[in-house]
C-alpha positions in Angstrom: -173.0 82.0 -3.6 -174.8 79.2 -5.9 -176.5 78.3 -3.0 -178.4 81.6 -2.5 -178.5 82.2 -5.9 -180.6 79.1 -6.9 -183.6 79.9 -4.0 -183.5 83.3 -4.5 -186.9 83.6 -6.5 -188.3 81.4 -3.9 -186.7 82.6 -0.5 -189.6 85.0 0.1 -192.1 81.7 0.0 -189.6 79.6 2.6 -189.1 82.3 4.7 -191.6 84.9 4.4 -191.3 88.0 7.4 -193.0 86.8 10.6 -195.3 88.4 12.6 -193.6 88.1 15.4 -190.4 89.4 13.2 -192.0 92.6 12.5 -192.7 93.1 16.0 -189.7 92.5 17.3 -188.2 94.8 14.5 -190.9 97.5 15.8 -189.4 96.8 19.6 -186.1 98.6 18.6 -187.6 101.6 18.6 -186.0 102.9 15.7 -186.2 106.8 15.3 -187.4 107.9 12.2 -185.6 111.5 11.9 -182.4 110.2 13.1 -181.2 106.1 13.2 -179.6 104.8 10.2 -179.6 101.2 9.6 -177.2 98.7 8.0 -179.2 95.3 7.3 -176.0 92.7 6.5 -177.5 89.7 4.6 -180.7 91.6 3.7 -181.4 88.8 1.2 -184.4 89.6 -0.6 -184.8 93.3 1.2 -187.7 92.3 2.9 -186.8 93.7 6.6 -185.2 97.1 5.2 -188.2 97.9 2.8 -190.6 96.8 6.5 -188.0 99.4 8.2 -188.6 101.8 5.5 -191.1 104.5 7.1 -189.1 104.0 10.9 -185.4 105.1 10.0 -183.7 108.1 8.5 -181.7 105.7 6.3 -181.7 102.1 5.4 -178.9 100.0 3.5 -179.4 96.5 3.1 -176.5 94.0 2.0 -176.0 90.8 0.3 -173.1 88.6 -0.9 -175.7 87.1 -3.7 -176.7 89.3 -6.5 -179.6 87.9 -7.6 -180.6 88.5 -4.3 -180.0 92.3 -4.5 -181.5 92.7 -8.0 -185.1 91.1 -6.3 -184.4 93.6 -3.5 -183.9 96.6 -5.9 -187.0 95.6 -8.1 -189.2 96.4 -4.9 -188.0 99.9 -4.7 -190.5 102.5 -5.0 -190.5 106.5 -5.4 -192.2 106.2 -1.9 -189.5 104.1 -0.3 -186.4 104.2 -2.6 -185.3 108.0 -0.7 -184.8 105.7 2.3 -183.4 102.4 1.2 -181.0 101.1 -0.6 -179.0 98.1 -1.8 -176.3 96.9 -2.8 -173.7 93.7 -3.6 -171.6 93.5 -0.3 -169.5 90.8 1.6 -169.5 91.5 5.2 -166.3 90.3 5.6 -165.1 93.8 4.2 -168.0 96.3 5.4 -165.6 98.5 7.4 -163.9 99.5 4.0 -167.4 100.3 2.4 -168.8 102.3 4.9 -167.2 104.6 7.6 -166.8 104.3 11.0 -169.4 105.4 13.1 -172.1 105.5 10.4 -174.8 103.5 11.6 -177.2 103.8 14.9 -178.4 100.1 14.4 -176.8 97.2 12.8 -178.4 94.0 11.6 -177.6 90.7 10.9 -180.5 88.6 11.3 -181.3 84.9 8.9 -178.3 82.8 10.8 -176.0 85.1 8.4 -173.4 85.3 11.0 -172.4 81.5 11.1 -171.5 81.3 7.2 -168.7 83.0 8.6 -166.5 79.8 8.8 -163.8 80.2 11.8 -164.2 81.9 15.2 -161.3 84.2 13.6 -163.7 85.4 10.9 -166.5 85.8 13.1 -164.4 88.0 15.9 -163.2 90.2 13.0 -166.8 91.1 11.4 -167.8 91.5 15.4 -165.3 94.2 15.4 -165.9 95.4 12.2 -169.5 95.9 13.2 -168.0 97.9 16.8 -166.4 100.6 14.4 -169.1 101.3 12.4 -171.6 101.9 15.1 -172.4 104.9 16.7 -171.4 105.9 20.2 -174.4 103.4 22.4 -175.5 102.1 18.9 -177.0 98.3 18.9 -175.8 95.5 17.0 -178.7 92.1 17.2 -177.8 89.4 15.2 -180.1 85.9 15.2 -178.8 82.5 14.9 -179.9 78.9 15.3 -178.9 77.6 18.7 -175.8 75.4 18.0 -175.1 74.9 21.8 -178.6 72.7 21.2 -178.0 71.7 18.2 -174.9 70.1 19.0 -175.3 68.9 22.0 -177.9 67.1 20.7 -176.8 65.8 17.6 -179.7 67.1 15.8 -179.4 66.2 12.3 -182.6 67.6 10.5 -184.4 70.9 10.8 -188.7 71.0 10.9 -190.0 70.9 7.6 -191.5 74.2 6.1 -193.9 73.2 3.9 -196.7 75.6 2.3 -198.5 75.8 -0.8 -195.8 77.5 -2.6 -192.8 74.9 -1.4 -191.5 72.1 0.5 -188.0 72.8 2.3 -186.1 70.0 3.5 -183.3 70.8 5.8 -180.4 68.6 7.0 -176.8 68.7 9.0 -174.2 66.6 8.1 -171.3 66.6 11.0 -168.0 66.1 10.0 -165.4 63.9 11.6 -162.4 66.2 10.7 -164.2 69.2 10.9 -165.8 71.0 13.7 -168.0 72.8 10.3 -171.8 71.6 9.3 -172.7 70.8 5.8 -176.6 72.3 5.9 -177.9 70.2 3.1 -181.3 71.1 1.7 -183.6 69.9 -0.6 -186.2 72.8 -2.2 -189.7 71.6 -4.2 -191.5 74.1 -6.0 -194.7 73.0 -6.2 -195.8 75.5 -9.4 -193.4 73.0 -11.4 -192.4 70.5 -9.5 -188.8 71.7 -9.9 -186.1 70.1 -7.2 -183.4 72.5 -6.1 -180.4 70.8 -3.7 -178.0 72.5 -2.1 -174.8 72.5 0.7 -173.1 74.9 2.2 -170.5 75.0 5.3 -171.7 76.9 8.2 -169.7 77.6 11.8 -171.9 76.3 14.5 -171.5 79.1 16.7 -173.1 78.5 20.5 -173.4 80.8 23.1 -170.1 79.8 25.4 -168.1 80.8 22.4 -169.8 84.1 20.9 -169.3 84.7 25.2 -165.3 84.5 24.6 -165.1 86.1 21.5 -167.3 89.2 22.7 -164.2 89.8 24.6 -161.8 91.7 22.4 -164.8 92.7 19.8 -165.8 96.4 21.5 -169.2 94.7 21.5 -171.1 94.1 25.1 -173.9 91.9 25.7 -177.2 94.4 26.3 -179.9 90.9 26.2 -179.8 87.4 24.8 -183.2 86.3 23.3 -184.6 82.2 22.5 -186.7 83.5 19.9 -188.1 86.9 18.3 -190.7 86.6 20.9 -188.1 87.9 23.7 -188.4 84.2 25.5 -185.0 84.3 27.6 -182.3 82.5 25.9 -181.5 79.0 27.3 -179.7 75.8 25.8 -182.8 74.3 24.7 -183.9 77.7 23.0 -184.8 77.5 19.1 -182.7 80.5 18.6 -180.0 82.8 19.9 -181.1 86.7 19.6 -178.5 89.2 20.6 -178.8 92.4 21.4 -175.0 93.8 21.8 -173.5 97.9 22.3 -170.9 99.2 20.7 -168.7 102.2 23.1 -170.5 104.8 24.6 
């Protein structure tokens, strides 16, 4: 994953954990003597190490392992006996871990659509069914592609701080329902240019709908942002909030 790889000593600065993240992490009302907690695309470990003091046990994941080794360096005696890391692809999760393991899955960061055919994506949604516990909660987060798409957008906002400039754009294909999401990464420090392109699925709402179908997963709410706005097609985000079998 070269793209991840190259922005991983910067992700933290382009997408640093939100207020409103934290709260909405907080709103899952995660037991501390009992949930356990799979974070899938964990990145830099920044939402398991947040989660570390409100779960029994908390494993975070990441295809990149650069990634993992920044989330490993911020382990701690004090949190380290409730997280963990470790080099995963989430394509395979079900033969790492057993069923039924986990009270709360998470795949948050638009991780789900670098899962490139509905076919991929229906297969980790069941994946994710067999490893939760009976009533346990899958929420995943997305950018809205039903938007998105249906209006063509081509470039993301700007994030642009005194650490970096992000630049972030689509390119549609004409043989391909696939997006190339094309950025362009500044570090201020030293001026240093980092371009990227990767192939994402642009997953919208009708579809994840279908698909939820033959996944064990149900639909418990459907956020537009971390806020809890209702989702709609002109929502920034999707936010799900799904429940394996009783």
């Amino acid at each position: 994953m070269e793209f991840y790889e190259s922005i991983a000593p910067h992700y933290d600065d382009i997408f640093p954990l939100s207020d409103t993240l934290k709260g909405f992490l907080v709103s899952l009302g995660l037991d501390r003597a009992s949930d356990s907690v799979l974070d899938v695309g964990s990145s830099t470990g920044t939402i398991p190490l947040y989660l570390a003091t409100r779960a029994r046990r908390i494993i975070g994941i990441d295809l990149d392992p650069t990634m993992i080794a920044i989330a490993e360096s911020r382990l701690t005696a004090e949190n380290s006996p409730t997280v963990a890391f470790a080099v995963g692809d989430m394509t395979t999760i079900d033969e790492v871990f057993r069923a039924e393991q986990f009270s709360l899955i998470l795949c948050l960061g638009n991780t789900l659509v670098h899962l490139r055919s509905p076919e991929m994506i229906s297969g980790f949604l069941a994946r994710v069914a067999r490893l939760l516990t009976p009533g346990g909660r899958f929420v995943f987060q997305i950018l809205n592609y039903e938007r998105i798409i249906g209006r063509h957008i081509e470039e993301l906002p700007l994030i642009d701080n005194g650490k970096v400039r992000f630049e972030r754009r689509y390119h549609y294909r004409s043989d391909s329902p696939l997006l190339d999401f094309e950025t362009r990464l500044i570090v201020k420090a030293t001026g240093a240019t980092i371009e990227n392109s990767v192939s994402l699925y642009p997953l919208d709402r009708p579809e994840l709908d279908r698909l939820l179908r033959s996944t064990g997963l149900t639909m418990i709410s459907c956020y537009g942002d971390y806020a809890g706005s209702p989702y709609s097609p002109e929502s920034d985000l999707l936010v799900a909030v799904l429940t394996g079998a009783e």
